[in-house]
C-alpha positions as CSV (number, residue, x, y, z in Angstrom):
1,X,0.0,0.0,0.0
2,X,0.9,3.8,-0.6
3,X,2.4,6.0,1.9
4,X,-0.2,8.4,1.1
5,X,-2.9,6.0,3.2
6,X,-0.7,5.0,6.1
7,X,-2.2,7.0,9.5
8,X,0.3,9.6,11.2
9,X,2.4,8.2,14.1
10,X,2.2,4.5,12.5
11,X,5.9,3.2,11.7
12,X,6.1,1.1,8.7
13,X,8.9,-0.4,6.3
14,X,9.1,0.4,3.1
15,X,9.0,-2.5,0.8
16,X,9.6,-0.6,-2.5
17,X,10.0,2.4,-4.4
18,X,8.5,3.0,-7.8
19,X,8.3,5.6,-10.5
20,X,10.8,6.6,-12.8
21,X,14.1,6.4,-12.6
22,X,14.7,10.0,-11.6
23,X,12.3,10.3,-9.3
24,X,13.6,7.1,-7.8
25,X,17.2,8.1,-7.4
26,X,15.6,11.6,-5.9
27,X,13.9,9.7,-3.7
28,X,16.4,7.3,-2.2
29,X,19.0,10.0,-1.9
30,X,16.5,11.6,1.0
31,X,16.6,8.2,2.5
32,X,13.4,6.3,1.3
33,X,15.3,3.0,0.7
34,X,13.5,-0.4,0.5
35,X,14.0,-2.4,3.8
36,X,13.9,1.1,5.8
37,X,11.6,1.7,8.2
38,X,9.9,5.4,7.5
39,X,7.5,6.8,10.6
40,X,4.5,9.3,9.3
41,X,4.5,12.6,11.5
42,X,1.7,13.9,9.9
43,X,-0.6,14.8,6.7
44,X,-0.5,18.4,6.0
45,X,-2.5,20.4,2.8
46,X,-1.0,17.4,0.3
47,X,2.0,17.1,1.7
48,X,3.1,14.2,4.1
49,X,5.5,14.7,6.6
50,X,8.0,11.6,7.9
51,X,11.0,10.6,9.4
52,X,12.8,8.6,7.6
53,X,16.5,7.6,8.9
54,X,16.5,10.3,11.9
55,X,15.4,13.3,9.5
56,X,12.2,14.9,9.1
57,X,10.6,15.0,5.3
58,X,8.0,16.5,3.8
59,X,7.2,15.0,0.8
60,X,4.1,15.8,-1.9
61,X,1.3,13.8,-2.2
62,X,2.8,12.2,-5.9
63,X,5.9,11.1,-4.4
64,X,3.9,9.6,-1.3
65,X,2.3,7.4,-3.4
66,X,5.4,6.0,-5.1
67,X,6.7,4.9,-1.8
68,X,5.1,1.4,-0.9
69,X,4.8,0.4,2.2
């Protein structure tokens, strides 16, 4: 499932990350590896905010959804 669905303060690892390649690499360089555990803060106006490997991210709604939890 999408990390656009996942409710805040639920911890969850991420079990792949799709889209194209650029906006793969983009997303793996903040952190959002598969096998990483990712931790939703909260759901703000479209974006979604995490923590993802100590660091807090906000990312848009699109690239939420290309994260798979």
């Amino acid at each position: 499932m999408p990390l656009t669905v996942v409710q805040a303060g639920t911890n969850a690892r991420i079990k792949k990350v799709g889209g194209r390649p650029e906006t793969r690499q983009f997303l793996e360089g903040l952190g959002f590896v598969a096998g990483g555990m990712v931790s939703v803060i909260s759901q703000i106006g479209g974006s979604v905010i995490v923590e993802v490997k100590g660091t807090r991210v906000a990312v848009n709604r699109d690239m939420a959804a290309k994260i798979l939890i």
